[in-house]
C-alpha positions as CSV (number, residue, x, y, z in Angstrom):
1,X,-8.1,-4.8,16.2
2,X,-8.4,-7.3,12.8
3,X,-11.3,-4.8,11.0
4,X,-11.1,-3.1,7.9
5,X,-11.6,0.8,8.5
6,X,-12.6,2.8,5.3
7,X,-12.6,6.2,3.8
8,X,-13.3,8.5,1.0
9,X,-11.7,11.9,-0.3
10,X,-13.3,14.2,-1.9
11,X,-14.0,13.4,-5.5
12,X,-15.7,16.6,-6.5
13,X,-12.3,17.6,-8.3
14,X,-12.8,14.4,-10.8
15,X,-15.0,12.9,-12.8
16,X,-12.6,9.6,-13.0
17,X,-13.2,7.0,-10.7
18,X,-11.5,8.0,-7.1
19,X,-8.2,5.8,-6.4
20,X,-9.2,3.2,-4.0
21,X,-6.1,2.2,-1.5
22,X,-5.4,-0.5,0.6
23,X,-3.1,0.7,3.5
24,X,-2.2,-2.6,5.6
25,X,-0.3,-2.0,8.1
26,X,0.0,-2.2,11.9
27,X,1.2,1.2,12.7
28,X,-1.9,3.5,13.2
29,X,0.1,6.8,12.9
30,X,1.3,5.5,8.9
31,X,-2.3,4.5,8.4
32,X,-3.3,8.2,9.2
33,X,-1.1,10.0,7.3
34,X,-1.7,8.0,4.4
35,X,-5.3,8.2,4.9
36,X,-4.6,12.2,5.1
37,X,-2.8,12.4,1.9
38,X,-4.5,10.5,-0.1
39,X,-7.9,12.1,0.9
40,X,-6.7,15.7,-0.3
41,X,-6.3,13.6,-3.8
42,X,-9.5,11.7,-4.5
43,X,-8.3,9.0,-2.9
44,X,-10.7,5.9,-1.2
45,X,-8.5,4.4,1.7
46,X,-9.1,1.2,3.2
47,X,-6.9,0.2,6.5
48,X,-6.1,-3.1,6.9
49,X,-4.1,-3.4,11.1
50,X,-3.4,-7.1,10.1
51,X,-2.2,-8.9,6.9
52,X,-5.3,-11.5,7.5
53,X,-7.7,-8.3,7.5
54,X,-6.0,-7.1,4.1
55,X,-5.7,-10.3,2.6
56,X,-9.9,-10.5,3.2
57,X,-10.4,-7.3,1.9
58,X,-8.8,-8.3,-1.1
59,X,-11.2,-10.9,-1.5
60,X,-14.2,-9.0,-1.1
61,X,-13.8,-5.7,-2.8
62,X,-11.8,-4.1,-5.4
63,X,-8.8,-2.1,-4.9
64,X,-6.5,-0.1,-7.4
65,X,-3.5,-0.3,-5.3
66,X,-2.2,-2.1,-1.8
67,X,0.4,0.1,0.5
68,X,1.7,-3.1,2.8
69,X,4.3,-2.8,5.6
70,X,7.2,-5.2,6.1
71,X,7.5,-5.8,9.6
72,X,3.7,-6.5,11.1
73,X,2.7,-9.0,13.5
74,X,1.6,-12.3,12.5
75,X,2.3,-12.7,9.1
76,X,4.7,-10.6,7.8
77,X,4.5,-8.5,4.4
78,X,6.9,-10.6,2.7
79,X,4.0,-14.0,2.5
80,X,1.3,-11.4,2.2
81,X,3.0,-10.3,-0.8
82,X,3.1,-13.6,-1.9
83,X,-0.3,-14.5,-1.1
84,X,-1.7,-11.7,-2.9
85,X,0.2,-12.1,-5.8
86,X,-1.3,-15.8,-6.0
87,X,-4.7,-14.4,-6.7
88,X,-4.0,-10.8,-7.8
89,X,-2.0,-8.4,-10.1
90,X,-2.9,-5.4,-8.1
91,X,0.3,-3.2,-7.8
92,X,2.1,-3.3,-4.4
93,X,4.4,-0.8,-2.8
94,X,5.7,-1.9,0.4
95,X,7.3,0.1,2.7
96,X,9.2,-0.2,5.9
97,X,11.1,1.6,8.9
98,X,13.3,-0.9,9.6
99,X,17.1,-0.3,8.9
100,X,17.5,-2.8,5.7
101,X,20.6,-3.9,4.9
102,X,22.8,-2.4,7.8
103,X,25.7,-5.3,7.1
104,X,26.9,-6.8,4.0
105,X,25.4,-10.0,4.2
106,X,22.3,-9.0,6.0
107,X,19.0,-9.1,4.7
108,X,17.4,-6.9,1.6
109,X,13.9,-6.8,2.8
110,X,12.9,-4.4,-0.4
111,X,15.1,-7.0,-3.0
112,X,12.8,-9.3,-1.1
113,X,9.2,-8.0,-1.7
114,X,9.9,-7.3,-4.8
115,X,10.9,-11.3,-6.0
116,X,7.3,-11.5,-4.4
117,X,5.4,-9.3,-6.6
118,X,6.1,-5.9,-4.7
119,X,5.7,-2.8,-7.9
120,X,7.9,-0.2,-5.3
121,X,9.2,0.4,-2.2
122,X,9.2,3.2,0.3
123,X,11.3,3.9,3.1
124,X,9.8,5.2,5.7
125,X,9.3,8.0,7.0
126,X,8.6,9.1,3.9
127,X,7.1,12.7,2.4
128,X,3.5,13.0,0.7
129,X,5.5,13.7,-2.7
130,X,7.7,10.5,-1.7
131,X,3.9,8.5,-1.8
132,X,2.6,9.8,-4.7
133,X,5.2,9.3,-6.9
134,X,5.6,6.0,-5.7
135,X,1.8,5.1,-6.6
136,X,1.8,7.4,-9.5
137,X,4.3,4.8,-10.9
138,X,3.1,2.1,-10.0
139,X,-0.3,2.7,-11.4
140,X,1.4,4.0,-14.9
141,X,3.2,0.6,-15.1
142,X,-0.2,-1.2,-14.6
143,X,-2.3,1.3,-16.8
144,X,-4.9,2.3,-14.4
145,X,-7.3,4.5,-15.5
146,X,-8.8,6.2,-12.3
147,X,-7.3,9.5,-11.1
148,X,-5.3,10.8,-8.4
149,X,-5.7,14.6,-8.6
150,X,-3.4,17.0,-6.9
């Protein structure tokens, strides 16, 4: 599946402008549970399963902030990252499940996305108040103006 799949929260609590989410990512149980915790928060959540379905929703409607995995396949997080940032200065918190830097030596995936533009990272799995503070900062450090109520 290479579609976008969107969805709104409930924005009754606000009259700011809800927080519209890019979630791309392969793992449909991630995508969920974001979806879930952002909806309870006037959050818009748009799932991308492929980087080449997130990087054309980028393209063709706005988003506040992108939630991108590491690992996905095709092409990975790392060159979306970079792609995006070509054309864009929305914030970006990637996350993975991977075991990063297991060796000295090995690989820093997270030092890694964020050479490419990444804003945070996120470990997963990771809590609701792990996700929101990670997008709470990022937004502050790019001065959004919408809301994300609690």
């Amino acid at each position: 599946m290479d579609t976008l799949e969107e969805t709104a929260g409930d924005i009754s609590a606000s009259t700011k402008p809800p927080l519209r989410v890019l979630v791309i990512d392969d793992d449909d149980c991630v995508c969920m549970a974001i979806r879930a915790i952002l909806s309870r928060r006037n959050g818009e959540t748009a799932i991308a399963p492929r980087a080449a379905a997130g990087i054309r929703a980028l393209e063709t409607s706005r988003f506040d902030i992108v939630v991108i995995d590491v690992f996905m396949p095709g092409l990975s997080g790392l060159h979306t990252i970079a792609h995006i940032r070509r054309k864009s200065t929305v914030p970006i918190i990637v996350m993975s499940g991977f075991r990063l830097r297991q060796t000295p030596g090995a690989e820093d995936y997270f030092a890694m996305a964020m050479q490419r533009g990444a804003s945070t990272w996120l470990r997963k799995p990771f809590s609701p108040p792990q996700l929101i503070e990670a997008i709470d900062r990022s937004l502050a450090a790019a001065h959004f103006t919408g809301t994300l109520t609690q």
